[in-house]
C-alpha positions in Angstrom: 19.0 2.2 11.9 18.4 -1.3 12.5 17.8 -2.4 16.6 21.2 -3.8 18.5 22.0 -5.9 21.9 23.4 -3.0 23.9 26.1 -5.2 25.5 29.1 -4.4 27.8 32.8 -6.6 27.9 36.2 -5.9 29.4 38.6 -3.9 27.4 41.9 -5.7 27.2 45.0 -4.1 29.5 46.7 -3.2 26.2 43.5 -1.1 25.0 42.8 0.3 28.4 46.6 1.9 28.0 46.7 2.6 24.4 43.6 4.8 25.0 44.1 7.1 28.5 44.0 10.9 29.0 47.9 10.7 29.3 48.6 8.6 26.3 46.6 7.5 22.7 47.7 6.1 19.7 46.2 5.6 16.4 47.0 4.5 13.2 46.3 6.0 9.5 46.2 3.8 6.6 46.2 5.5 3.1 45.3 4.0 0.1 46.2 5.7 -3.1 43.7 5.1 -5.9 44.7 4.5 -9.6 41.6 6.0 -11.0 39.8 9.4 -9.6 37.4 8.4 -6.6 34.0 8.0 -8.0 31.5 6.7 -5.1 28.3 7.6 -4.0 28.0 8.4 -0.7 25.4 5.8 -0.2 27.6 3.2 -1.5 29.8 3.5 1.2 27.6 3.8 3.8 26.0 0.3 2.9 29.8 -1.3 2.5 30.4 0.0 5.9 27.4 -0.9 7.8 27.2 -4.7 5.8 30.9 -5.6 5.9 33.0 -3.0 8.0 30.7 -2.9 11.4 30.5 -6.7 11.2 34.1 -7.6 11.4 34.4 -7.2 15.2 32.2 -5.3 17.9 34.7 -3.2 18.5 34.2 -0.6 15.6 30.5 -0.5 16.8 31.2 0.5 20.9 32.7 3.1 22.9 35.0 2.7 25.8 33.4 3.4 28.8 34.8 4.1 32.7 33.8 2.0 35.6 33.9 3.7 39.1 36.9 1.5 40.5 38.8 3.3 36.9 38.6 0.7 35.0 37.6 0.6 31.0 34.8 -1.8 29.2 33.7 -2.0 25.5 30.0 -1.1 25.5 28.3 -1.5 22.2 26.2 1.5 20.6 24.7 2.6 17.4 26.7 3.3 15.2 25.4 6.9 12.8 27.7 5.4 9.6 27.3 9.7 8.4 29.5 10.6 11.4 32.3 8.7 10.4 32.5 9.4 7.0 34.4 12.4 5.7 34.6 13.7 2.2 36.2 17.5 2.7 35.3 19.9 -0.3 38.5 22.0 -1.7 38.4 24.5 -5.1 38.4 22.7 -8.3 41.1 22.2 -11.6 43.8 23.7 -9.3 48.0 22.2 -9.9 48.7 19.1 -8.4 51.1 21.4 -6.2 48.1 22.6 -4.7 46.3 19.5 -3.8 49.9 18.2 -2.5 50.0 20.6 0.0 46.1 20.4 0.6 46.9 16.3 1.4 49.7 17.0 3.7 47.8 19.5 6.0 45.3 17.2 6.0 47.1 14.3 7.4 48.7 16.8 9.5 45.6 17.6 11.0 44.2 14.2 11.4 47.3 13.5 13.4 46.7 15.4 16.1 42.9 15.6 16.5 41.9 13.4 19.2 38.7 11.1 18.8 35.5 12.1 20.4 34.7 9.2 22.9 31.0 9.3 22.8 31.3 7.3 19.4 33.3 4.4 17.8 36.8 5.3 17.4 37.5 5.1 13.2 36.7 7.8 9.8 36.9 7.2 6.8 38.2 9.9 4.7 37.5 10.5 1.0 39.5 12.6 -0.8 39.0 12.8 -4.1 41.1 15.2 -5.6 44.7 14.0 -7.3 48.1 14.4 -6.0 51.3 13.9 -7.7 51.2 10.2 -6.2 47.6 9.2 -6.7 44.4 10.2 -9.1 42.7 10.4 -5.2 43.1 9.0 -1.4 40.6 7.0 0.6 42.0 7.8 4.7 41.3 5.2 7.5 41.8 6.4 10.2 41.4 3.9 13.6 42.3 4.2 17.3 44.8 1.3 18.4 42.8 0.7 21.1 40.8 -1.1 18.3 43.3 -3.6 17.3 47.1 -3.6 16.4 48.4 -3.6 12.8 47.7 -7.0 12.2 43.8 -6.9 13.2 43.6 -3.5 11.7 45.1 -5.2 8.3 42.9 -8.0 8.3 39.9 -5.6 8.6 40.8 -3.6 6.5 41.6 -6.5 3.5 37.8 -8.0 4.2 36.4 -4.7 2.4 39.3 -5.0 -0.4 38.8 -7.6 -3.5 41.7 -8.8 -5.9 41.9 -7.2 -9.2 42.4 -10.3 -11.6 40.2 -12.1 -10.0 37.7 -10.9 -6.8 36.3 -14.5 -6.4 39.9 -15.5 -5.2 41.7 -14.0 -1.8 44.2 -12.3 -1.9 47.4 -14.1 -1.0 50.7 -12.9 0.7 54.7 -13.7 1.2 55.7 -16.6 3.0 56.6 -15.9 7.4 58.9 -18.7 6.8 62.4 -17.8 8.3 65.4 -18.2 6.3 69.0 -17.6 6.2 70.4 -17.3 9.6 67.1 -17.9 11.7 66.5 -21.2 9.3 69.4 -22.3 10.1 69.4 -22.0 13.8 66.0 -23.8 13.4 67.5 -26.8 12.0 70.4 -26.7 14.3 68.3 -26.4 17.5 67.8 -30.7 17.5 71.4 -31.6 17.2 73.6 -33.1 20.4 75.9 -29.5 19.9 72.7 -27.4 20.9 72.0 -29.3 23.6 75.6 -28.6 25.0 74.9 -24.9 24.3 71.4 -24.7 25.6 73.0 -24.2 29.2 75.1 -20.9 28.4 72.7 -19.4 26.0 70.2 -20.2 29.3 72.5 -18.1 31.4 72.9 -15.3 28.7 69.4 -14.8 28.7 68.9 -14.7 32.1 71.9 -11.8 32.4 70.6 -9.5 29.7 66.8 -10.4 31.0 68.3 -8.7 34.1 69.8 -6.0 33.0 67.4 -5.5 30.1 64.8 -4.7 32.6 66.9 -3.2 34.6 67.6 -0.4 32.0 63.6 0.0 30.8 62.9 0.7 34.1 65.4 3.6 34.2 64.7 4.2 30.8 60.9 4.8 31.7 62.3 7.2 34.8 65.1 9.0 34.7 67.2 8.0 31.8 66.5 9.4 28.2 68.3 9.5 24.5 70.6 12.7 24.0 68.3 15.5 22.0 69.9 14.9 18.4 68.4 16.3 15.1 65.8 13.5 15.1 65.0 14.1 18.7 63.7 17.2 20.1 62.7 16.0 23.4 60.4 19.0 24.2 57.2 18.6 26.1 53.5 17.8 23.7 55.5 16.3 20.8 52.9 14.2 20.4 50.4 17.4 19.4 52.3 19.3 16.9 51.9 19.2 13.5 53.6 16.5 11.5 54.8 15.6 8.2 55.4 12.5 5.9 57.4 11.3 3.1 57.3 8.1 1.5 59.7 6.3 -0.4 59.1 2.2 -2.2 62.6 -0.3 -2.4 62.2 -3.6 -4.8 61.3 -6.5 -2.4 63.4 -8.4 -4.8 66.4 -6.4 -4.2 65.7 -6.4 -0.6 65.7 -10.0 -1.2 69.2 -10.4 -3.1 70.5 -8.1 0.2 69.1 -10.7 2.7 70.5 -13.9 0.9 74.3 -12.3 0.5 74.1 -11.4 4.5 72.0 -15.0 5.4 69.3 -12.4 7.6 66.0 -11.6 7.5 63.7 -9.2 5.7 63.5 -7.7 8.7 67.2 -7.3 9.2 67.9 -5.4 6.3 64.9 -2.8 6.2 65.7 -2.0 10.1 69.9 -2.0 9.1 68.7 0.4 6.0 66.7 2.4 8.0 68.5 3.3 11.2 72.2 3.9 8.6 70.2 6.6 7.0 69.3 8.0 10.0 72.5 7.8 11.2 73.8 9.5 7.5 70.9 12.2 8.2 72.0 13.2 11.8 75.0 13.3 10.2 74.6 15.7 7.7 72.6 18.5 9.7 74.9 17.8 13.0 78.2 15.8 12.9 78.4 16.6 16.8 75.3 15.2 18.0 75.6 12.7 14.9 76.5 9.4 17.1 74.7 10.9 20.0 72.5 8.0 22.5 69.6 7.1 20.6 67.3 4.2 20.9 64.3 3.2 18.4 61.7 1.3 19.7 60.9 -1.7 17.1 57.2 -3.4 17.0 57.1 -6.8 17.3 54.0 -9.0 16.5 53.9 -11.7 19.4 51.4 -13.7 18.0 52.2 -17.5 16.7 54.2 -17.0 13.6 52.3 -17.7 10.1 50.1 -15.7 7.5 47.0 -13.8 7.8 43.8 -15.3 8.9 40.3 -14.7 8.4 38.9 -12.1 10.8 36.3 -15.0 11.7 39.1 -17.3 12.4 41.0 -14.2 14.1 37.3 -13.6 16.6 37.6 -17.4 17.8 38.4 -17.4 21.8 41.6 -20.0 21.3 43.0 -18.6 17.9 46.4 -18.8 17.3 46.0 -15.4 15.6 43.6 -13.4 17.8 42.3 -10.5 17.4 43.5 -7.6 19.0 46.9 -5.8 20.8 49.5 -8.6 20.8 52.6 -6.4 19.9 55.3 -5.9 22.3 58.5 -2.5 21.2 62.1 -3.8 21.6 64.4 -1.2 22.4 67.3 -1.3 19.8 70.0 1.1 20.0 71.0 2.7 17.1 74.8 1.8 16.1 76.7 4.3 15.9 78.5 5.5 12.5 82.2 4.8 12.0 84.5 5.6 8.9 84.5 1.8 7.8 80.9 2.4 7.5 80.8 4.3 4.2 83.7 1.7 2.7 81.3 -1.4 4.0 77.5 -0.7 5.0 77.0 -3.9 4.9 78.5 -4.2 8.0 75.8 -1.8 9.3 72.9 -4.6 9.0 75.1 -6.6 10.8 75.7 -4.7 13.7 71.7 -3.7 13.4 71.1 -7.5 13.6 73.6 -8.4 16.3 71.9 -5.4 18.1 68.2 -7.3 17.9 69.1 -10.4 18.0 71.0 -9.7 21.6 67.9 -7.9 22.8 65.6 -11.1 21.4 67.5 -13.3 23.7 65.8 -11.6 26.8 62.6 -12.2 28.9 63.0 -8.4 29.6 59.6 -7.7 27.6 57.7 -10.1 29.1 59.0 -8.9 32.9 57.9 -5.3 31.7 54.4 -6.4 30.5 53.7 -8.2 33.6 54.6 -4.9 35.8 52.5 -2.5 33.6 49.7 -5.3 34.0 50.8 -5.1 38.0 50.6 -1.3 37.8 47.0 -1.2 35.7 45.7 -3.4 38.3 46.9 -1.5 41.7 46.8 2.3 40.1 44.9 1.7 37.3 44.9 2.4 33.4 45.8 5.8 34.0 49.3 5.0 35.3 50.4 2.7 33.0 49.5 4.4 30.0 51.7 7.2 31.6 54.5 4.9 32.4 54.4 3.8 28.3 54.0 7.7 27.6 57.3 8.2 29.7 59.2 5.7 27.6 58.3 6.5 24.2 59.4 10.2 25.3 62.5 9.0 26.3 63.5 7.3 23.2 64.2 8.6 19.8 61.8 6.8 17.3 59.2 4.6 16.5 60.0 1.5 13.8 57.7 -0.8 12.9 56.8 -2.8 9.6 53.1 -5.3 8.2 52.9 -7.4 5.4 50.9 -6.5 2.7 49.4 -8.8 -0.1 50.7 -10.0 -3.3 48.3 -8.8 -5.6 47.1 -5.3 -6.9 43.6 -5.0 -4.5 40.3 -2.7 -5.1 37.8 -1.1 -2.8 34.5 -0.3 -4.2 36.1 -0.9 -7.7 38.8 1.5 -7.3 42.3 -0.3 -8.4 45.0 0.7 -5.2 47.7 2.1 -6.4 49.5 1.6 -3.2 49.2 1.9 0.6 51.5 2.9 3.6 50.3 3.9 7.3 51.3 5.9 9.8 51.5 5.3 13.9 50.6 9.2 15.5 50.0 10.3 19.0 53.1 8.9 20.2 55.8 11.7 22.0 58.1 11.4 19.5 59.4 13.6 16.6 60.0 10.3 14.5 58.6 7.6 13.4 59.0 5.0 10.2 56.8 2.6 9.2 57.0 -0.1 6.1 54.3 -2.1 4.4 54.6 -4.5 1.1 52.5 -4.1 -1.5 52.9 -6.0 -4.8 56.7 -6.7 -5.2 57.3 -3.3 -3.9 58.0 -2.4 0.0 56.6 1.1 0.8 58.6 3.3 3.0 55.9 6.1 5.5 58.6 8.5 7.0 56.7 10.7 9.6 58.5 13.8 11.6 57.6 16.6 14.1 57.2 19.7 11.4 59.5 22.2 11.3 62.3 19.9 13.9 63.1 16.9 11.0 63.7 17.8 7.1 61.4 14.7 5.9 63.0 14.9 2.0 66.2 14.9 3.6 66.1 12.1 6.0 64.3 10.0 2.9 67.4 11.1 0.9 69.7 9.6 3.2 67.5 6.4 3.6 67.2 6.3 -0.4 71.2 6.5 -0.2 71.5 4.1 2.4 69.6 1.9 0.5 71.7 1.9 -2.7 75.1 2.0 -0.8 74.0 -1.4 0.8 72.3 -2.8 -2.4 75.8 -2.4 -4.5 77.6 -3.8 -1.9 75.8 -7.1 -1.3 76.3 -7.3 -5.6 79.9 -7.3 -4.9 
């Protein structure tokens, strides 16, 4: 191995709680391979150690506890062998086989905790097919190391395009539209200057009682156990399962135009009425019980994907690592105008948001976990996020993915989707675009949530909504 500068930096507050004996996240991306996997071992080594390791320190150093409790980066050196997994399984069995061999797997890499004496990613080869892919290459990566946006960044430095891997790959505009465009252009005009005062003391009344309610939320108050809620104690370390399902970006598109929302509107609206339709279907009692998703939002300045260079530069506008903050969105509930107009669904999913958006409440709870870090240290306020994510129902959040078909180590991807685990949940959904096509990563306690089921209803939801915006 070649020599390293052992050296030794503060971990950020957000990685200090994303990684404490109380609470740790991580995050699995799957890419699904068009053609078998056929790599040498040495091969990936070398693309590891020359391209991977030299993104950012991080995925060459341990975290590391100071005697006052709190956490530092410390570089080490990195053994590439350690992190590299390539299981062995009996050959020229059914693709039903090697399905259930997959899903065991990701089960299992759910809920086995990284060892902290070494950098905190794998890479997992498996190169048998499935009914999805001719084989899977499995990242899997602590959050402590970055959020989804560093994560992606790193992860599309290894990845070249197909058509043409002198040329980067390229992704969908951040530009708002519809009815956040509009508000954009209306925000210089002598009307919103007379409305700037009561929209001021709006947010100052839901910033109250916004932050008023996480704290309880964080304590003493929690969601009603529904079927996509067991509330039972360890969640977090039973086994899981997960279904996927893709939705045309175009139509997604056509949806968002006919409502004047966002993207973001519309996969959140589509999501949380098939929920609804699910709990629904295996409960109609408990089917409009109190629920609340928690919804990922990137805080960093809006605007594409940058180089990881240009994301390691002390005053970038896109910096690497945690800048993420959940919004608690409560889940509408389901009334009979709902099956004659979903549509009215987004809406109310939107209004929902966009009523939460107009608060400082995140900001007020940052600055008390970064209040509680600093007087009881990263222990406490990993516990105090633990406590809310407990207390809510499910996890929601979505990336952008490029626009053309990518290749690691010349292996066309067939598609991609993640997975958040180690949260105390018994649901989460996650959404990536790929292509023109927006992939759907549906991931349940085992055994609690019917995962074919709930992407049934989602599927449905989806269609119901699609025909009526065509109408």
């Amino acid at each position: 191995m070649d020599q390293f500068e052992e050296t030794i930096w503060p971990a950020s507050p957000s990685s200090q709680y994303l990684n404490s004996s109380s609470f740790s996240l991580s995050i699995i991306c799957v890419l699904e391979t068009k053609i078998p996997i056929e790599i040498e071992d040495s091969t990936v080594f070398t693309l590891l150690k020359d391209v991977y390791l030299s993104i950012n320190p991080r995925f060459s150093s341990i975290m590391v506890t100071e005697n006052g409790g709190g956490r530092n980066w410390k570089r080490v050196e990195v053994n590439i062998e350690e992190h590299v997994k390539t299981p062995v399984l009996p050959s020229e069995q059914p693709l039903s086989f090697y399905d259930e061999c997959f899903s065991n797997y990701m089960s299992k890499l759910a809920i086995e905790p990284f060892a902290q004496n070494r950098p905190m990613w794998e890479l997992h080869l498996l190169k048998y097919p499935t009914s999805n892919a001719a084989g899977n290459m499995i990242f899997r990566l602590h959050h402590s190391l970055g959020d989804g946006y560093s994560l992606m960044g790193a992860l599309l430095s290894c990845l070249q395009r197909v058509d043409n891997p002198s040329l980067p790959l390229t992704f969908p505009s951040r530009k708002r539209t519809g009815a956040d465009s509009e508000f954009q252009e209306d925000k210089y005009t002598i009307m919103n200057i007379v409305k700037c005062v009561p929209r001021a003391f709006m947010t100052l009344v839901n910033t109250v009682q916004d932050f008023g309610l996480s704290v309880l939320k964080s304590t003493v108050i929690e969601d009603d156990r529904t079927p996509i809620r067991s509330g039972d104690e360890g969640v977090e370390f039973r086994p899981i399962e997960i279904a996927t399902t893709m939705f045309s970006l175009d139509s997604i598109k056509q949806i968002k135009d006919t409502l004047k929302v966002t993207i973001n509107d519309v996969i959140t609206g589509v999501v949380i009425y098939g929920t609804r339709l699910y709990m629904q279907g295996v409960n109609k009692e408990t089917s409009n019980g109190k629920c609340t998703a928690l919804v990922l939002f990137n805080t960093r300045a809006v605007g594409g994907y940058k180089s990881v260079s240009e994301m390691n530069k002390p005053n970038s506008e896109m910096p690497w690592g945690n800048h993420f903050t959940f919004l608690p969105v409560s889940l509408p509930k389901l009334t009979s105008n709902d099956s004659v107009n979903p549509l009215g669904f987004v809406v109310k999913a939107r209004s929902i948001i966009k009523r939460q958006m107009n608060s400082a409440s995140v900001f007020l709870t940052g600055r008390m976990l970064e209040i509680l870090r600093k007087f009881e240290g990263p222990e406490a306020a990993g516990k105090y996020i633990h406590t809310t994510l407990k207390h809510t129902s499910m996890g929601m959040t979505n990336m952008i993915g490029p626009l053309e078909e990518m290749a690691l180590a010349n292996h066309p991807v067939k598609g991609l989707y993640f997975a958040v685990v180690g949260a105390p949940q018994s649901l989460s959904v996650t959404m990536v675009s790929y292509v023109d096509k927006l992939r759907v990563a549906i991931v349940v306690e085992k055994d609690f949530i019917d995962p074919n089921k709930l992407k049934a209803c989602i599927e449905y939801s989806f269609e119901a909504i699609f025909n009526a915006a065509l109408k």
